[in-house]
Steps between C-alpha positions, in 0.01 A plus 500: 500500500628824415602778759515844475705781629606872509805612538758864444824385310787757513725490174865586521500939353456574273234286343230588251246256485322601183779528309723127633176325427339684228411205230260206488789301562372219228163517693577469855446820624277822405410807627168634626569815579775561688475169675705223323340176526774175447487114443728338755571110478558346851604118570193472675246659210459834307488840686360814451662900598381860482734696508488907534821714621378818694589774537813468729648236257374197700311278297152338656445171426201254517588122434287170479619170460542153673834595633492869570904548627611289177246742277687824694849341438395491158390836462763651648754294246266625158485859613844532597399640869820388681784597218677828567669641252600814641871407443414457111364850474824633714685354187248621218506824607855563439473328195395749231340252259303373757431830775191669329324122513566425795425825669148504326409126570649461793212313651515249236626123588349219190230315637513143450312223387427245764620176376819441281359334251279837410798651485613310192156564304608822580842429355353303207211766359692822566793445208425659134176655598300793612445549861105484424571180305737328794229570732195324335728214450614485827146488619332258247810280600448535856133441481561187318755347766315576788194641425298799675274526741141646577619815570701522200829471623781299358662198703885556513616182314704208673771309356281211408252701372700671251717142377137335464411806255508382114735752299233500250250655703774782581555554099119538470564843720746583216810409714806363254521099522843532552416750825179273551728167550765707720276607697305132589848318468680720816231413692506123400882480564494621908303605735503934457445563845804320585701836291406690826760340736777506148746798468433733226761440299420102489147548435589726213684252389255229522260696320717595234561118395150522380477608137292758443570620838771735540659806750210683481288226586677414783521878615095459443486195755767621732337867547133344524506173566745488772508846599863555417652865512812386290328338217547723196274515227777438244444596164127682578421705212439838746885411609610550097391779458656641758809392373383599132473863625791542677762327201272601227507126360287199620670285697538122625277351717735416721678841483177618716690344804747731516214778581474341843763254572631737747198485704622142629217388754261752371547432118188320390305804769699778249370353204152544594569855594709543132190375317306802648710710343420754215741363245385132540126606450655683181370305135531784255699387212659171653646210352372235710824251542401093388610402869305763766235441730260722670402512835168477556478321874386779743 
């Protein structure tokens, strides 16, 4: 039987609600208002939150679910509430590039989605499309591995869930086969929750072994699957043009790196902040390069 509770979160400052946890998130969470309402899987069944951050940056929360403390554990982990990154924006604000971003969204830390294996149908739809188009993917494919419920609501996929999901019912979204099989195969091959207790750099490389699923995917999975502040979105499309307007030539994917490599623990959190930035939102005239990928996971 499901309990019920109410209870005052305090985020680490500065935190913006609204804009950490401003998309659909492939179904699992939507706005009413200014009260965010989010699918949370527990062990022991699927919860529910409301979530609204007053006035004095605390956020209000309302959960129901048949484990209440796992349900808040899990909130806290997809909105990011613990995570200060104070000591990033130290560092971005004596960074030039990066001091105008971070001074105007400071409150922003990436939501994330609640299970792993979310986090790589996030990886899988957001490559070669439109950030409109990544998103309906991402939530017919969700919808087909775990389905929704009555109130309309996504449930975050499992492991299982997503390696008993047929690629050809992810091409019918208009995801690539090759993308389509990645996706199903990773999930086949090991358990993805398992990637929460691996180092970043080995669970980049275990993603990486996957064709079809490269840096950026793995900066995809490690920044919202696992919650991972130095997981870089290598190779994003916002991150080229960056580089295209500083050098005045498109670069490498894997030149993008270099744009926050000096960022250490806090280089997958920088390139979050970089793809806010006005040159990355910049299309006018643009070559797009045969190897970039967009980020479309907030």
């Amino acid at each position: 039987m499901d309990e019920a509770t109410v209870t005052r979160l305090r985020p680490a400052a500065p935190y913006d609600l609204r804009l950490s946890a401003g998309s659909s998130a492939g179904g699992t969470r939507r706005w009413h208002g200014a009260v965010l309402a989010i699918a949370l899987p527990t062990p022991a069944g699927d919860a529910r939150a409301a979530v609204r951050q007053r006035h004095d940056g605390d956020l209000e929360v309302a959960v129901r679910g048949p484990d209440l403390p796992a349900a808040l554990d899990a909130l806290r982990f997809v909105l990011a509430v613990d995570d200060d990154h104070a000591p990033f924006l130290r560092m971005a604000r004596r960074d030039p590039r990066m001091a105008p971003v971070s001074v105007r969204w400071a409150g922003y830390r990436p939501a994330r989605r609640a299970t792993v294996a979310q986090s790589v149908i996030t990886a899988a739809c957001g490559q070669l499309v439109t950030g409109r188009e990544a998103a309906r993917m991402e939530r017919a494919i969700v919808a087909m591995a775990s389905g929704r419920a009555d109130d309309g609501l996504a449930r975050p996929p499992s492991s299982a869930e997503l390696a008993a999901l047929q690629p050809t019912r992810a091409v019918s979204t208009g995801l690539a086969a090759r993308r389509a099989a990645a996706m199903t195969r990773i999930a086949r091959g090991i358990d993805l929750e398992r990637l929460r207790a691996v180092p970043t750099e080995r669970m980049t490389a275990r993603v990486t072994r996957e064709p079809w699923l490269g840096p950026w995917s793995a900066g995809v999975i490690g920044t919202y699957g696992l919650g991972r502040f130095d997981a870089p979105v290598v190779g994003d499309l916002g991150l080229m043009r960056i580089v295209a307007a500083e050098t005045g030539r498109w670069p490498e994917a894997h030149e993008t790196r270099a744009l926050v490599d000096h960022y250490g623990e806090w280089s997958g959190l920088a390139s979050a902040y970089l793809l806010m930035h006005p040159h990355a939102r910049v299309k006018q005239g643009e070559r797009r390069p045969q190897g970039a990928r967009q980020q479309h996971a907030a």
